[in-house]
Residue frames relative to the residue before (quaternion, step in Angstrom):
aa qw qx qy qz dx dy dz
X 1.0000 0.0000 0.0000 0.0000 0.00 0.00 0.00
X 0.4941 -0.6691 0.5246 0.1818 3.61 -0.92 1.24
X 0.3653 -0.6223 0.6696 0.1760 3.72 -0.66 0.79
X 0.6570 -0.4850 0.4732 0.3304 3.46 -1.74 1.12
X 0.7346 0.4956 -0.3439 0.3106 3.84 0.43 -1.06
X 0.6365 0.5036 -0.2996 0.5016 3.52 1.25 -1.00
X 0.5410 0.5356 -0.4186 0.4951 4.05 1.17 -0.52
X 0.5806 0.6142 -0.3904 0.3650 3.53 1.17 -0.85
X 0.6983 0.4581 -0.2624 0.4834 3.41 0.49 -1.95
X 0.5171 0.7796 -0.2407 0.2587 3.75 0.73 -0.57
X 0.6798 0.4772 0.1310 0.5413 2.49 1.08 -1.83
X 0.7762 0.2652 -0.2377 0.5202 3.71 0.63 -0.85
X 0.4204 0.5655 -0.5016 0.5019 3.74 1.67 -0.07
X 0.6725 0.5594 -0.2968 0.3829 3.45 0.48 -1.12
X 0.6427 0.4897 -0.3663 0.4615 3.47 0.57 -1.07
X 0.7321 0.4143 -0.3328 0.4261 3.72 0.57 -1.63
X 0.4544 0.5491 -0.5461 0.4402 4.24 0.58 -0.04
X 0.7692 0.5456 -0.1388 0.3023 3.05 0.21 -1.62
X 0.7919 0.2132 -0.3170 0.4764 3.49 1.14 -0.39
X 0.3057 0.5703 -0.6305 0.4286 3.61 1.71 0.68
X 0.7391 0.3997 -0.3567 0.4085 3.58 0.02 -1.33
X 0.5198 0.4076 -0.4981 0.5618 4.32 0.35 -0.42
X 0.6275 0.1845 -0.5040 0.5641 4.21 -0.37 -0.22
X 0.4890 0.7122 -0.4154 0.2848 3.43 -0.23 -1.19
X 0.7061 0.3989 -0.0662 0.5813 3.68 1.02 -1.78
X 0.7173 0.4343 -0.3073 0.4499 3.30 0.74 -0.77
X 0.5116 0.6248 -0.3516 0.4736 3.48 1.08 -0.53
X 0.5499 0.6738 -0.3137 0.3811 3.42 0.99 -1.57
X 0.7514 0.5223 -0.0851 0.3942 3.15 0.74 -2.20
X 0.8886 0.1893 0.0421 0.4156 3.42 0.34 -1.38
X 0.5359 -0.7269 0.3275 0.2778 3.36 1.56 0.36
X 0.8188 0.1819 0.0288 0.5438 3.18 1.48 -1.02
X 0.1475 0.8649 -0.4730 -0.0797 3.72 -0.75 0.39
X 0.3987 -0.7626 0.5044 0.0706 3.84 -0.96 0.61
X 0.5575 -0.6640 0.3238 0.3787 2.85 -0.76 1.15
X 0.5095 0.5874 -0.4066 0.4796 3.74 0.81 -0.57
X 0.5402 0.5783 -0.4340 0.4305 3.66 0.72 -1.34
X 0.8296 0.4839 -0.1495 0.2348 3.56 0.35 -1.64
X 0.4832 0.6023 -0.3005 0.5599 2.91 2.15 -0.35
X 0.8078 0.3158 -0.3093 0.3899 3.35 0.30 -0.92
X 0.5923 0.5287 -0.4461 0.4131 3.96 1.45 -0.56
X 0.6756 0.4836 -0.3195 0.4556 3.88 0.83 -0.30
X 0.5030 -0.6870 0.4822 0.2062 3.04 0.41 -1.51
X 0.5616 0.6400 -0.1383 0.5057 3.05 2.13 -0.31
X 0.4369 -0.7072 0.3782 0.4074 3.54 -0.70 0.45
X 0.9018 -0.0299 0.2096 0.3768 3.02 -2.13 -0.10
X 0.8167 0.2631 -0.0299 0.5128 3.68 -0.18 -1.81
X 0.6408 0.3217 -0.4585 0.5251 3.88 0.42 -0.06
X 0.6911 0.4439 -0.4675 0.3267 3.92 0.28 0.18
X 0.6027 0.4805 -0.3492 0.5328 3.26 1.29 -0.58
X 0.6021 0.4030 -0.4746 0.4997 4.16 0.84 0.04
X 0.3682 0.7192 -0.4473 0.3836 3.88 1.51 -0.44
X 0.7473 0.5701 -0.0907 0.3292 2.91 0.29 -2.32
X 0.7927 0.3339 -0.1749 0.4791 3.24 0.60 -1.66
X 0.4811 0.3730 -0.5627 0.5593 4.47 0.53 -0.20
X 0.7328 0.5884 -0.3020 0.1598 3.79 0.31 -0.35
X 0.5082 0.4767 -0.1103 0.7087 2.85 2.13 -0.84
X 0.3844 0.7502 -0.3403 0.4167 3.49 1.14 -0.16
X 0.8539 0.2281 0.0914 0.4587 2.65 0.09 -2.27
X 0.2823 -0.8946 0.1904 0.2894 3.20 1.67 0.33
X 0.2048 0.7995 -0.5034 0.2557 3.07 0.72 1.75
X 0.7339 0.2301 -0.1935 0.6091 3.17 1.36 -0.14
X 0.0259 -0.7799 0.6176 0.0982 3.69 -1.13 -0.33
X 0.5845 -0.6979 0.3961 0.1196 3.18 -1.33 1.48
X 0.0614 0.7184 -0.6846 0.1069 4.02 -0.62 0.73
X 0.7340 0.4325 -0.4983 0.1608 2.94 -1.96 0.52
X 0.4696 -0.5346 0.3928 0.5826 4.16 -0.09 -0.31
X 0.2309 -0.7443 0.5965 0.1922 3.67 -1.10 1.15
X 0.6822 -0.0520 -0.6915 -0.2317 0.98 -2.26 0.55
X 0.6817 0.5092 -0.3365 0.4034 3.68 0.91 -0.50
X 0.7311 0.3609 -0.2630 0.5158 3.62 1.11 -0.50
X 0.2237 0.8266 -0.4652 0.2244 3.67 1.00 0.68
X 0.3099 0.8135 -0.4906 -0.0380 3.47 -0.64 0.36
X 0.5036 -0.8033 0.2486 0.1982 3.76 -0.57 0.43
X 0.2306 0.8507 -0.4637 -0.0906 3.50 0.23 0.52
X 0.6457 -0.3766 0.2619 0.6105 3.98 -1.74 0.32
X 0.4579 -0.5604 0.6582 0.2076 3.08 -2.37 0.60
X 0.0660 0.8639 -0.4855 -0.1163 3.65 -0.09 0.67
């Protein structure tokens, strides 16, 4: 039997897939996406999209373009 804490870590692993693959779609769609985009598709603020963005560019699924910081915008790393 799974303890309440391990349903936790579970659960918030799950959530953080789930909103790679929701930009991921949007990317699909619009070629492009902004950090603002990522606020408003999640729901999250300002400073958790830009840690979104960047485990993303990490893992190199995405990759930064435009002049930074204000004209930044993200598209897929193929």
């Amino acid at each position: 039997k799974l303890g309440q804490s391990d349903g936790y870590v579970r659960a918030h692993g799950i959530d953080r897939i789930r909103e790679e693959g929701l930009i991921m779609e949007f990317l699909a769609a619009h070629e492009k996406v902004t950090r603002k985009d990522v606020e408003s598709l999640l729901g999250i603020s300002k400073s958790q999209a830009r840690r979104r963005l960047e485990k993303m560019i990490a893992a190199g699924k995405v990759k930064a373009e435009g002049s930074h910081p204000r004209g930044t915008y993200y598209v897929r790393a193929n």
